[in-house]
N, C-alpha and C positions, 0 to 999 in steps of 0.2 A: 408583274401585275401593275396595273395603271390605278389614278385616282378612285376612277370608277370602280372596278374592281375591289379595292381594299375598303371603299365604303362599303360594299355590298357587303363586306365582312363582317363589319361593324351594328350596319342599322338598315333595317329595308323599313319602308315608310309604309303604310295600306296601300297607296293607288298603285307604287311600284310591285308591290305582293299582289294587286289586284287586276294589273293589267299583265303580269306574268301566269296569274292563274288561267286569263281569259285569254292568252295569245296559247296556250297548253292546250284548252277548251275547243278552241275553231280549229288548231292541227289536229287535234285526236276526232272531233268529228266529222274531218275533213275524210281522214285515214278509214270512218267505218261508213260512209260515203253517208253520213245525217249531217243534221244542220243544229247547231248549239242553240241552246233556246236564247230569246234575248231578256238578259238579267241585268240591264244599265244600270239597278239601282241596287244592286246586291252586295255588300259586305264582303270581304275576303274568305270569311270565312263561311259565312252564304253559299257564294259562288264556288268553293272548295267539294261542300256537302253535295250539292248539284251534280258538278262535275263527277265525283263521286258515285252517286246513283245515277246520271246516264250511262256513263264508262262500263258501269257492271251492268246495266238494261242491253246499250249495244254487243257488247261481249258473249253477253249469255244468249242474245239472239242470234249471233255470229256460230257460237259453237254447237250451236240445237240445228241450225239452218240449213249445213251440208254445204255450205261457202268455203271456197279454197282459202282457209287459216292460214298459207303463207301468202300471199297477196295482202291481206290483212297486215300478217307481222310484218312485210318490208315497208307499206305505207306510212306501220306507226314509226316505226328505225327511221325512214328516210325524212319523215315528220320534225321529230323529236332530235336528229341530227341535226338537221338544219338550223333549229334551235339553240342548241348546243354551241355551233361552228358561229353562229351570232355571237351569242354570250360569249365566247373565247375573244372574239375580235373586237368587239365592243370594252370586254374589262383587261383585257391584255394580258392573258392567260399565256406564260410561257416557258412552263414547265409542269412536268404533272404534278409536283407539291401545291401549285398556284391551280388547275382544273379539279382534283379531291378539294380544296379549303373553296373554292365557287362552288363545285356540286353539295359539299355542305349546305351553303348557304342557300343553294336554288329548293332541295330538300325541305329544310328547313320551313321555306314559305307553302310548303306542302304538310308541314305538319308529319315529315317524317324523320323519325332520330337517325341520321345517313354519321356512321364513323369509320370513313376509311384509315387507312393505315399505308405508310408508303411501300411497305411488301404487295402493296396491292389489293389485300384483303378489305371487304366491305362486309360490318355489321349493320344491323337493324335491328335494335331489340323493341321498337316501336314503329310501330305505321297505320299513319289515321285510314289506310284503304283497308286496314286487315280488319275492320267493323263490315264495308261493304261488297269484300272480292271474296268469292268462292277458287280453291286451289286454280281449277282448270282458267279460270276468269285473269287470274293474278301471270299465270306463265303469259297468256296473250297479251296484254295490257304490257308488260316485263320485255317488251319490244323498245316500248318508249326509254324506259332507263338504258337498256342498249344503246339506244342512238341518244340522246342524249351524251352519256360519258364519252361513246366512239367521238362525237362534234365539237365538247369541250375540250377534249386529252389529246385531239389530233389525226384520233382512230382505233384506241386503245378497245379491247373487244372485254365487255363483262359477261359473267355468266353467273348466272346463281345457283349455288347447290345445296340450300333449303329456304322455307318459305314459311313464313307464321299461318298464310291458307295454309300449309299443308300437314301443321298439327305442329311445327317445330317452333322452340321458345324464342327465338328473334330468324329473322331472314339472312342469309350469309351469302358474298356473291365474292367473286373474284375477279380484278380489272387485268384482264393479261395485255401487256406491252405485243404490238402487231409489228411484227420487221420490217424494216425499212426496206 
């Protein structure tokens, strides 16, 4: 892991958390083909709540709609990857110990408790979306962490097998290693 990297460990400043929330903001509403509102003057954590309740508005009009939901899920993956494969190459992410201690941190600026473990296992026993996501809202959305850890890790595939939408006491997912 590089400079960059180990400071993001350390300290994220607002503009950095605020221009990470809004570069999140135009992929995700790129992915449900809307347009992000413009918030120039918004707070991190402003623009967090926003994000928030548009993410659950498009979502929940996506799954009432009769819109092909996987079209949807690869835009957010491919989105959210992208992302991901930035952040790797930007903070010099080059083992999966260095992509779990970044997705920490990228979480983190999301206001979610992210605790992997190097077996692979990912807790959550907190997540500021589990105020505004309904179960079905949370698996669509749960596209984006997919690609995401896939773009940081290399290609690493998560999958989650419970969800605080879904009545369970923290979210649990598990990052499986993809063969080479």
């Amino acid at each position: 892991m590089n400079l960059a990297g180990r400071l993001l460990l350390l300290y994220v400043p607002e503009p950095v958390r605020r221009h990470a929330i809004a570069e999140l903001f135009d992929a995700t509403a790129g992915a449900f083909g809307a347009s992000s509102p413009g918030l120039s003057r918004a707070s991190a954590d402003q623009l967090l709540d926003r994000y928030a309740r548009c993410t659950a508005e498009w979502a929940d009009r996506a799954l009432t709609s009769g819109r092909d939901l996987s079209v949807i899920r690869g835009r957010l993956y491919e989105a959210a990857n992208l992302i991901g494969s930035r952040l790797r190459t930007r903070t010099g992410v080059s083992s999966r110990r260095d992509a779990l201690r970044i997705a920490r941190a990228v979480y983190g600026m999301l206001n979610i408790d992210f605790r992997p473990s190097m077996d692979g296992m990912v807790r959550i026993p907190r997540c500021f979306f589990s105020r505004y996501y309904r179960g079905a809202v949370c698996q669509l959305i749960s596209a984006l962490d997919a690609g995401l850890l896939a773009g940081l890790s290399g290609g690493d595939r998560l999958e989650f097998r419970q969800r605080i939408t879904e009545g369970a006491p923290m979210c649990v997912a598990c990052l499986a290693e993809v063969p080479s």
